[in-house]
C-alpha positions, -999 to +999 in steps of 0.1 A: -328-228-195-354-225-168-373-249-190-347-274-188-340-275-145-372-275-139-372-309-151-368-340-125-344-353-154-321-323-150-310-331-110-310-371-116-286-363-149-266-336-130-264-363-099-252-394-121-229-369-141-211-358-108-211-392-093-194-408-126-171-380-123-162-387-086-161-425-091-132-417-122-113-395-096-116-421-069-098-445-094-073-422-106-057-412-073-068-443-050-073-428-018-102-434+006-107-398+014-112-397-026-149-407-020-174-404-050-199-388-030-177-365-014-165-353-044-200-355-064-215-329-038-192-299-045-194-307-080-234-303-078-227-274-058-208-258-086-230-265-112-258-247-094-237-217-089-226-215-122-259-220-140-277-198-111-299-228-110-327-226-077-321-256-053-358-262-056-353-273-093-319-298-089-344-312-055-369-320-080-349-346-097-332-353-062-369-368-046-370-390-076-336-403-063-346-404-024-378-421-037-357-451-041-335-451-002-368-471+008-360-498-014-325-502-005-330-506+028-354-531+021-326-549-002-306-553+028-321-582+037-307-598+007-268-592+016-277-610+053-296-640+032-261-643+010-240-641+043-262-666+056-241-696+065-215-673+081-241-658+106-253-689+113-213-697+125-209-665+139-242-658+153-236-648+190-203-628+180-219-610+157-247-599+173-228-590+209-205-566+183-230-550+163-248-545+198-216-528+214-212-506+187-243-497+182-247-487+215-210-469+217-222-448+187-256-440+200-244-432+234-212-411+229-229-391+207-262-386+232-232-380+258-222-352+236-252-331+225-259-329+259-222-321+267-227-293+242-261-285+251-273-294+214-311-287+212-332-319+202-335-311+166-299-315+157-293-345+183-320-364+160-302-359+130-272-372+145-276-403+165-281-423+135-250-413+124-231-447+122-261-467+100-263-468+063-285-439+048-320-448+040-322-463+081-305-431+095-325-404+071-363-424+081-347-421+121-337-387+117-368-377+104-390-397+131-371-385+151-377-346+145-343-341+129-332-326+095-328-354+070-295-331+054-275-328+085-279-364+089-265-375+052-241-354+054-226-367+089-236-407+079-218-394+050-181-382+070-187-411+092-183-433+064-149-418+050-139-417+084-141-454+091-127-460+055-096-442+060-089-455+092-099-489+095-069-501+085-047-487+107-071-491+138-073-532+131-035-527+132-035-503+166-060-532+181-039-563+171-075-572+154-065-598+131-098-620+129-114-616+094-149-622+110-142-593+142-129-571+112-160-569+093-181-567+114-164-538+134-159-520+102-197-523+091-212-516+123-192-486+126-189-475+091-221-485+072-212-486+031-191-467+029-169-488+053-178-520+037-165-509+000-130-504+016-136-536+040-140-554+004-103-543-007-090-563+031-108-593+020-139-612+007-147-625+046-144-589+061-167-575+033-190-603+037-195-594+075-194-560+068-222-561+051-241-584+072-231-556+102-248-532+084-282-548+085-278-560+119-267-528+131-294-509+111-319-530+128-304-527+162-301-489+165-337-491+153-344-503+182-323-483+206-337-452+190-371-462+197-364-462+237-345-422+233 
């Protein structure tokens, strides 16, 4: 058995597995909270437990899988090229939104580390909180922060802004495809953007132009902290 976890193909098998198996749940009772990766990471947990399986055997097939967050943030580029014409339209309203919210996130939650005295550590690995992954794990990390906390909280940040994002357009009287998106995405990185693609193909368009732009923006902010 050892023989067989030790193997990177053992943690990128058990990580498709549980992903395919939170994806089929997500389907089969339709609810945003119903995230694949939310489920996928108790069911990893279990199967460790079960097997007795060390974590330093499932992370061997895990790096194999991070190895690849570089080249996904690279990719974005490609979603703002595709969006390209809309930009150009929206340009100025886009960038002021992703700007606000980039700078709401970043600042309410250096407003509360401090609140909470937080040491600098664990405020690293949450500023980047609102961006998709592979920006917010490289930030946490440059920044001295632990790379897990930070998945994990991008991660409920995500599921957050997909479960409410409907009824917060509604509580705001937003009703502007365009302002939609691009709050959504700025606020909710992918995560946000899969359940901005059920309101409409506009909103999931600027979602995922937000997500770059935002990405790039808190880049920036978090270069001045």
């Amino acid at each position: 058995m050892d023989a067989v976890t030790q193997s990177p193909l053992f943690g990128i098998a058990l990580s498709a597995a549980a992903f395919s198996a939170g994806v089929w749940i997500n389907r089969r009772v339709k609810l945003s909270v119903a995230n694949p990766i939310l489920i996928a990471i108790p069911l990893v947990i279990l199967c460790l437990l079960l097997t007795g399986t060390p974590l330093e055997h499932y992370q061997r097939g895990g790096e194999v899988i991070n190895m690849l967050l570089s080249p996904a943030t690279v990719a974005l580029a490609l979603s703002i090229y595709r969006q390209r014409e809309i930009l150009r339209e929206n340009f100025l309203p886009v960038l002021l939104g992703c700007l606000a919210g980039c700078c709401a996130s970043v600042g309410s939650t250096l407003a509360l580390c401090r609140l909470f005295g937080l040491d600098a550590a664990l405020t690293a690995s949450l500023l980047p909180k609102s961006v998709t992954t592979p920006i917010a794990v490289e930030l946490s990390r440059q920044g001295g922060g632990v790379a897990a906390v930070t998945i994990v909280v991008v991660l409920f940040t995500g599921i957050a802004g997909a479960a409410l994002a409907p009824a917060m357009l509604r509580l705001l009287r937003i009703t502007d495809p365009v302002a939609a998106g691009v709050a959504i995405g700025t606020a909710s990185h992918g995560i946000g953007t899969a359940r901005a693609l059920q309101l409409g193909k506009v909103q999931g368009a600027m979602s995922g132009v937000a997500i770059g732009v935002s990405g790039i923006i808190t880049v920036l902010l978090l270069t001045f902290w």
